[in-house]
VMD Tcl script that draws the C-alpha trace (Angstrom):
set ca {
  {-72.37 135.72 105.79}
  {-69.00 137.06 105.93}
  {-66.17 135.44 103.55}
  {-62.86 135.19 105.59}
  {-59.96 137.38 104.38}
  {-57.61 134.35 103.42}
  {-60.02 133.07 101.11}
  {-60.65 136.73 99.36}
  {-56.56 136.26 98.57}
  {-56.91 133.07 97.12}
  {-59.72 133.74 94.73}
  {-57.87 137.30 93.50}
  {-54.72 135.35 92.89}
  {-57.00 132.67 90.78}
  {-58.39 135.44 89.18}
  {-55.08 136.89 87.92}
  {-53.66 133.87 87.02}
  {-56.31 133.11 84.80}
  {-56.51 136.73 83.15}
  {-52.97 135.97 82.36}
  {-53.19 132.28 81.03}
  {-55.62 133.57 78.69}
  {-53.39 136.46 77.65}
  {-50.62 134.07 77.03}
  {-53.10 131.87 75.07}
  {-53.92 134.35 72.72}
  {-50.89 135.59 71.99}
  {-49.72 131.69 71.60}
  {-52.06 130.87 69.10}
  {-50.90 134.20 66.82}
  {-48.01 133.21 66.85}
  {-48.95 129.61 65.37}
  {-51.32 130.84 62.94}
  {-48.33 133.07 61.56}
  {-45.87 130.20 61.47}
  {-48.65 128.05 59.57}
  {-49.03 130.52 57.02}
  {-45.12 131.75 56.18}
  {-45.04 127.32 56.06}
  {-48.12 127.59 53.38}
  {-46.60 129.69 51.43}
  {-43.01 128.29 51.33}
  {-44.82 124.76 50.05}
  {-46.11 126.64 47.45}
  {-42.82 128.07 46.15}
  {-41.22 124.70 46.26}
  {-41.23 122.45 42.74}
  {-42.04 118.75 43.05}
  {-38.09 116.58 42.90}
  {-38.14 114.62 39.60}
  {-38.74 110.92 39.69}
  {-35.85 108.45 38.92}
  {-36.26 105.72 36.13}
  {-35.49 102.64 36.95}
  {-31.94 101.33 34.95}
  {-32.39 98.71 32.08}
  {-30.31 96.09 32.83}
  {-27.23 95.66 29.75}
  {-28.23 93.35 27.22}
  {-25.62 89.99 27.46}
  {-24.46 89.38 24.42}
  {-25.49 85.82 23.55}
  {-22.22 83.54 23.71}
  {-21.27 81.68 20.48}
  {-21.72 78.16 19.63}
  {-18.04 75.85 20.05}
  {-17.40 73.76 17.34}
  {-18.04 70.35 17.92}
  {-14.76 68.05 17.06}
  {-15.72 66.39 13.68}
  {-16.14 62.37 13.58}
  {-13.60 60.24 13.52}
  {-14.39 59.07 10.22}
  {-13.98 62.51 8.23}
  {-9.96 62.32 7.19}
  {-7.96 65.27 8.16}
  {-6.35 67.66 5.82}
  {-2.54 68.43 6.00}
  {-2.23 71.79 7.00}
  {-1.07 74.24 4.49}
  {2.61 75.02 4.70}
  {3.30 78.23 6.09}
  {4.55 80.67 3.43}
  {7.18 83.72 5.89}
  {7.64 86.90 3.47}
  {11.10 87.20 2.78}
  {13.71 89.40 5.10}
  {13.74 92.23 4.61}
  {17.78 93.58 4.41}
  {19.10 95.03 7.49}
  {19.44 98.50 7.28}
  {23.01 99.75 6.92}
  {23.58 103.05 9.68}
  {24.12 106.11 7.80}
  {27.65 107.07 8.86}
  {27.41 110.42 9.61}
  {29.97 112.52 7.90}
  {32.95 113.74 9.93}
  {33.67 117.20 8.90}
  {36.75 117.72 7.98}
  {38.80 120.16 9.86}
  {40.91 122.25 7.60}
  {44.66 122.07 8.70}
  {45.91 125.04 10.26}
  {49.23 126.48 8.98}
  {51.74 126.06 11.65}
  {52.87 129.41 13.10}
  {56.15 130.86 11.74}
  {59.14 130.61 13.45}
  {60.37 133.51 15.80}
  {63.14 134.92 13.79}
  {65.57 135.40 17.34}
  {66.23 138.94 17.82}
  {69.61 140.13 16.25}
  {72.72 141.05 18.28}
  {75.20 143.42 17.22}
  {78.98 141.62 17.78}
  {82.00 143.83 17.79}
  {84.20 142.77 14.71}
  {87.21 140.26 16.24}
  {90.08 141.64 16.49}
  {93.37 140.94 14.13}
  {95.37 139.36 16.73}
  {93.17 137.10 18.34}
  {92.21 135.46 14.79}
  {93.83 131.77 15.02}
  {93.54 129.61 12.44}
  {91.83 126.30 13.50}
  {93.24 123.32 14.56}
  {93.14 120.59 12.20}
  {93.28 116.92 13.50}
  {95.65 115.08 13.06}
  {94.68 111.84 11.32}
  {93.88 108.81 13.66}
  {96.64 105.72 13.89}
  {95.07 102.46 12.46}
  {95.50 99.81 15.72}
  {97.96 97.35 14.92}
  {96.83 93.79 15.37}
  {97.68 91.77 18.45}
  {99.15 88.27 17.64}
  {98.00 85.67 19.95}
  {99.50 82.20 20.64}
  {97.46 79.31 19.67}
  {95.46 77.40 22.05}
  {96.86 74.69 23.45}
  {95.12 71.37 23.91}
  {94.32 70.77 27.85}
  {95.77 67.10 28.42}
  {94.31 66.69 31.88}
  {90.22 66.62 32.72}
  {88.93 69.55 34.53}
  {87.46 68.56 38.11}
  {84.63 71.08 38.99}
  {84.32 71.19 42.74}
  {80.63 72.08 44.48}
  {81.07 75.21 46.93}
  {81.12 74.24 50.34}
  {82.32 70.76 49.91}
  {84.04 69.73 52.70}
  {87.88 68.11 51.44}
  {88.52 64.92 52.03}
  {91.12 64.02 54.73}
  {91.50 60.62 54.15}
  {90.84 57.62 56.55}
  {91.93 57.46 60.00}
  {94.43 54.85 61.08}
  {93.22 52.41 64.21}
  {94.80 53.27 67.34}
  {97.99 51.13 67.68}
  {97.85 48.19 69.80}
  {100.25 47.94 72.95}
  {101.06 44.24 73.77}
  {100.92 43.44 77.48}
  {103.54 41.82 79.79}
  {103.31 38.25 81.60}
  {100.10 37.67 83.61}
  {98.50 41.10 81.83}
  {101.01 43.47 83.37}
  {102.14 46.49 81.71}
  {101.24 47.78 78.10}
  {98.00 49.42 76.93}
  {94.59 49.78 79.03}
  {92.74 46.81 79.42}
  {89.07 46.21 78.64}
  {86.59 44.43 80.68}
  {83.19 45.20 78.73}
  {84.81 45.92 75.17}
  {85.54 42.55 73.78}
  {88.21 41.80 71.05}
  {85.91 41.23 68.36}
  {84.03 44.86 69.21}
  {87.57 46.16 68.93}
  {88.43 44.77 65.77}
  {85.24 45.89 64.16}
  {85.63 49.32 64.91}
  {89.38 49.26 63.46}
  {87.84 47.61 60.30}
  {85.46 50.64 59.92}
  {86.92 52.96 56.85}
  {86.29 56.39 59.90}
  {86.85 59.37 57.60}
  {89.06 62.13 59.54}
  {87.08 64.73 61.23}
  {83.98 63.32 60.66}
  {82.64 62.08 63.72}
  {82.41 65.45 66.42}
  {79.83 63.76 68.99}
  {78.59 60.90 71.29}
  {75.21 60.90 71.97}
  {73.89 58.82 75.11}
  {69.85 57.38 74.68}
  {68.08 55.05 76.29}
  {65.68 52.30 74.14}
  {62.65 53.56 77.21}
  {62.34 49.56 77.22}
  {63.33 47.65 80.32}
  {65.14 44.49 78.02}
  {66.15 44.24 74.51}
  {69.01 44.12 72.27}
  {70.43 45.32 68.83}
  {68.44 42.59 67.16}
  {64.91 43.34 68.79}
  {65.24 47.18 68.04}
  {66.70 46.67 64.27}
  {63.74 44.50 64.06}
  {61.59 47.28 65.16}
  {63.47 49.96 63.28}
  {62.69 48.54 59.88}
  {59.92 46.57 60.08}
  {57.51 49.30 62.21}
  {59.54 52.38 62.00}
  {60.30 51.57 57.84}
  {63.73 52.37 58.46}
  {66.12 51.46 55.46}
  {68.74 51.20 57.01}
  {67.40 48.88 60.13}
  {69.15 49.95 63.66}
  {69.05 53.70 64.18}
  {72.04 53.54 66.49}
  {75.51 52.58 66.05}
  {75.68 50.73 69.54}
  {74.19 49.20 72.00}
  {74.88 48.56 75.74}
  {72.62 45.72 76.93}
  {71.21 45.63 81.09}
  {71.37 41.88 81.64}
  {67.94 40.78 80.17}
  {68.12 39.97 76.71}
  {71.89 40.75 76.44}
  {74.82 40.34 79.15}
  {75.07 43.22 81.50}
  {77.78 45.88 80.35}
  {77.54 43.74 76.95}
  {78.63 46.25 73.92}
  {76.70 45.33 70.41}
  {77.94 47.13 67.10}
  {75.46 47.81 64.46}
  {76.13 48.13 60.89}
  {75.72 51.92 60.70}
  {79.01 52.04 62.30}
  {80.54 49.41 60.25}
  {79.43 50.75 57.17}
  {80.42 53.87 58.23}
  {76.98 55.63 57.26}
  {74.69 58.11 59.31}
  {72.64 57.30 61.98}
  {68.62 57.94 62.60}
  {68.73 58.52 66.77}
  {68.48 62.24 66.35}
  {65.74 64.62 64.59}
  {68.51 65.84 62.35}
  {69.82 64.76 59.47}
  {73.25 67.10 60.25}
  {73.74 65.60 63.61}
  {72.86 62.04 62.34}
  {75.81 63.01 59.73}
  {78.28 63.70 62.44}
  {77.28 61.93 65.90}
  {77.56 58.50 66.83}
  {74.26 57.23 68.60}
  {75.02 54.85 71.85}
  {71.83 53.13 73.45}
  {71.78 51.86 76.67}
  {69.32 48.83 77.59}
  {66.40 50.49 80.17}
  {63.72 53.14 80.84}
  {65.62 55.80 82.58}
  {62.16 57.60 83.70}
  {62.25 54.74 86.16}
  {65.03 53.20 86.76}
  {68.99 53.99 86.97}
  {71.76 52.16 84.38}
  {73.52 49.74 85.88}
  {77.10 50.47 87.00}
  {78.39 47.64 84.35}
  {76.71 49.95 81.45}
  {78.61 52.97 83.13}
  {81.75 51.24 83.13}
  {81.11 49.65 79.18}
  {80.24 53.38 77.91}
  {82.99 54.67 79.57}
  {85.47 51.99 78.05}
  {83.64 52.71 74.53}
  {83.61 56.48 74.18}
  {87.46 56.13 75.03}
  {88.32 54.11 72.50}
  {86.55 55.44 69.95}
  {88.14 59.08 70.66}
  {91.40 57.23 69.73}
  {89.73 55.53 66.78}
  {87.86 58.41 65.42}
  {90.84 61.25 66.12}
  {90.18 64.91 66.68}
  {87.64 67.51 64.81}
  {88.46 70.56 64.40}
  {90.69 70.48 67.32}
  {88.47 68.75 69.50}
  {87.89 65.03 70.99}
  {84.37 63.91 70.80}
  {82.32 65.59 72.52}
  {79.84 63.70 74.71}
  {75.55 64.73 75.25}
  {72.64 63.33 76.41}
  {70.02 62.67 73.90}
  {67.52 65.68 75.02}
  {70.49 67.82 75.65}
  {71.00 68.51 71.72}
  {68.01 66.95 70.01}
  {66.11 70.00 68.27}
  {62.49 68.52 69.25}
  {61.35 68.10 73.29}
  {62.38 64.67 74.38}
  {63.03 63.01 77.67}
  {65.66 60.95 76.51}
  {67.62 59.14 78.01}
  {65.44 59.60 81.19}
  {65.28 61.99 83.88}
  {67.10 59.35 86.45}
  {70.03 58.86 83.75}
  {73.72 60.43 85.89}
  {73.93 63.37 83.83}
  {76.21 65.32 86.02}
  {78.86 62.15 86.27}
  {78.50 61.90 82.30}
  {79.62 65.91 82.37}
  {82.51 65.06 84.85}
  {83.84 61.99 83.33}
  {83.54 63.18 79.73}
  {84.03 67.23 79.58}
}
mol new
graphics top color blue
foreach p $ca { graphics top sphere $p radius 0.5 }
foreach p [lrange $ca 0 end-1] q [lrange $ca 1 end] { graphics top cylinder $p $q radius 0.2 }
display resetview
C-alpha cells in the first residue's frame, strides 16, 4: 500500500516538532531544578525575625478618696490668723561712682608777637588835652499850676456836631377867596402841618424819603402799629413815619403821622440801622405787585415830600433825596411793588 506524499510531510513535521518539545522540556526543567536549589539554600542563610511582646498596659494609679464634708453638728474652728514675714527693706541702687575728671589747666595766653615802633618824634609830642570841667545845669523855674475853673468836655471821635433845630417853614397868609400867598394843600391837612412844625427836626439830619408799600390792599397807621408791636415786637410800634391811606380803612390821599416822626426818633422800614437813622419811611396803602396807587396817593406824597424838604432843610448841600424801598434797601425786596410809577417818582423828585 502506498502512503501519499502529503501525508509523509505531515508526519516528518510531527516528528520534529516533537524532538524539539522534548528538547525544550529538558532544558526547562534544568533550569527549575537550579532555581529550586540557589532558593534552598538562600532559606537556609536567612535567621528567623524575632517575635514582638505584647505591651503591658500602664498601671492607673488608683484615685484618692474626697473628703466627705463633716456633720453639721461638729463646730467649726476659726481659722488660724495668717502670720506674713515681715518686708524685707527695699534695696537702695548702688550709685555708681562718677569719676571725676581732673580739670585741665586752661592754655596760656598767646603773648601777641612784638612790633618794633620808631621812637616819636620831638615835634609831634603834644601834650594832652585836658577837659575842661562840665557846667552844673541851672534849674528852670516854673510857674505854678493854675486851678482850671471850667470842666473839661471830652468829645468821642467822629461825633457828628450838633447844628441845632430847624425852624418850620414860614407860613404865607392867603388873599380873599384863597388867592395869592403860599401853595395850597389838598391832601395835607392843617393838623398834619402843625405836627410836623412841632417836631424838634435836628439840621442835616434827615438826607432821604423812602417810598413802601404795606403789600396789603386796606389798612391804616393803627392796624400796622398794631402789627408792628404786637407780632413784629417792635418797641417802638409803627415802623414808618407816615402813612398814605387808598380809601379802605382810611380816606383816599389821607396823610397819617406816626410818632417816630413826632418824636423825632429812627425808623424800622429799612434793613439798616444807618438808613433808619437818616431816612424818613412813607407807606402807601396797597399791594403794588398787583395793583397801581391811586392818583390821590400820588398827589398826597407829592404835597408831603415838598413840605417836608422845607421843614427838614438841606444836608450836606442837598434836598432830600427821594427812593423806592428796593432801590436802597441792602437785602432783595420787591418793595413797593413792581407796578409802583417809578420813572414819574424819578421825574417829579430828582
Amino acid at each position: 500500500m502506498r502512503v501519499p506524499r502529503v501525508h509523509v510531510f505531515f508526519l516528518s513535521g510531527l516528528a520534529l516538532l516533537v524532538s524539539v518539545g522534548s528538547v525544550l522540556h529538558a532544558q526547562v526543567s534544568a533550569e527549575e531544578a537550579r532555581k529550586r536549589e540557589l532558593f534552598l539554600r538562600a532559606r537556609e542563610t536567612i535567621a528567623p525575625a524575632p517575635v514582638a511582646t505584647p505591651r503591658s498596659e500602664p498601671v492607673r494609679p488608683k484615685p484618692r478618696p474626697r473628703p466627705t464634708a463633716p456633720p453639721a453638728s461638729t463646730v467649726e474652728k476659726p481659722p488660724e490668723p495668717l502670720v506674713l514675714p515681715p518686708p524685707k527693706p527695699a534695696a537702695t541702687p548702688r550709685q555708681t561712682p562718677v569719676p571725676r575728671s581732673t580739670p585741665k589747666p586752661p592754655p596760656a595766653p598767646k603773648s601777641p608777637p612784638l612790633v618794633l615802633l620808631p621812637p616819636p618824634r620831638e615835634e609831634n609830642t603834644r601834650p594832652a588835652p585836658v577837659p575842661a570841667p562840665e557846667e552844673t545845669p541851672k534849674e528852670i523855674k516854673l510857674p505854678p499850676p493854675r486851678e482850671l475853673t471850667a470842666p473839661i468836655v471830652v468829645e468821642k471821635s467822629g461825633q457828628a456836631e450838633d447844628e441845632g433845630l430847624a425852624p418850620p417853614p414860614k407860613r404865607e397868609r392867603r388873599g380873599l377867596f384863597g388867592w395869592g400867598g403860599g401853595p395850597s394843600y389838598r391832601y395835607l391837612s392843617r393838623s398834619v402841618r402843625d405836627a410836623i412844625d412841632r417836631a424838634p427836626v435836628k439840621r442835616g439830619r434827615w438826607q432821604y424819603v423812602i417810598v413802601h408799600n404795606s403789600a396789603t390792599r386796606q389798612g391804616n397807621a393803627r392796624i400796622f402799629a398794631n402789627y408792628h408791636r404786637n407780632v413784629r415786637k417792635m418797641q417802638n410800634g409803627l415802623a414808618y413815619h407816615f402813612v398814605i391811606g387808598n380809601g379802605t380803612s382810611s380816606g383816599n390821599g389821607e396823610i397819617e403821622i406816626g410818632p417816630r416822626w413826632t418824636r423825632q426818633i429812627n425808623g424800622g422800614h429799612v434793613a439798616s440801622d444807618y438808613l433808619n437813622n437818616i431816612a424818613i419811611g412813607i407807606c402807601f396803602v396797597g399791594d403794588f405787585d398787583r395793583d397801581v396807587p391811586t392818583r390821590a396817593q400820588l398827589s398826597a406824597l407829592e404835597e408831603l415830600t415838598d413840605y417836608l424838604r422845607r421843614r427838614v432843610g438841606k444836608s450836606k448841600g442837598r434836598v432830600l433825596i427821594v427812593k423806592g424801598h428796593r432801590e436802597i434797601n441792602p437785602r432783595p425786596t420787591s418793595c413797593p411793588g413792581k407796578r409802583f410809577p417809578y420813572r414819574w417818582m424819578h421825574r417829579r423828585f430828582n
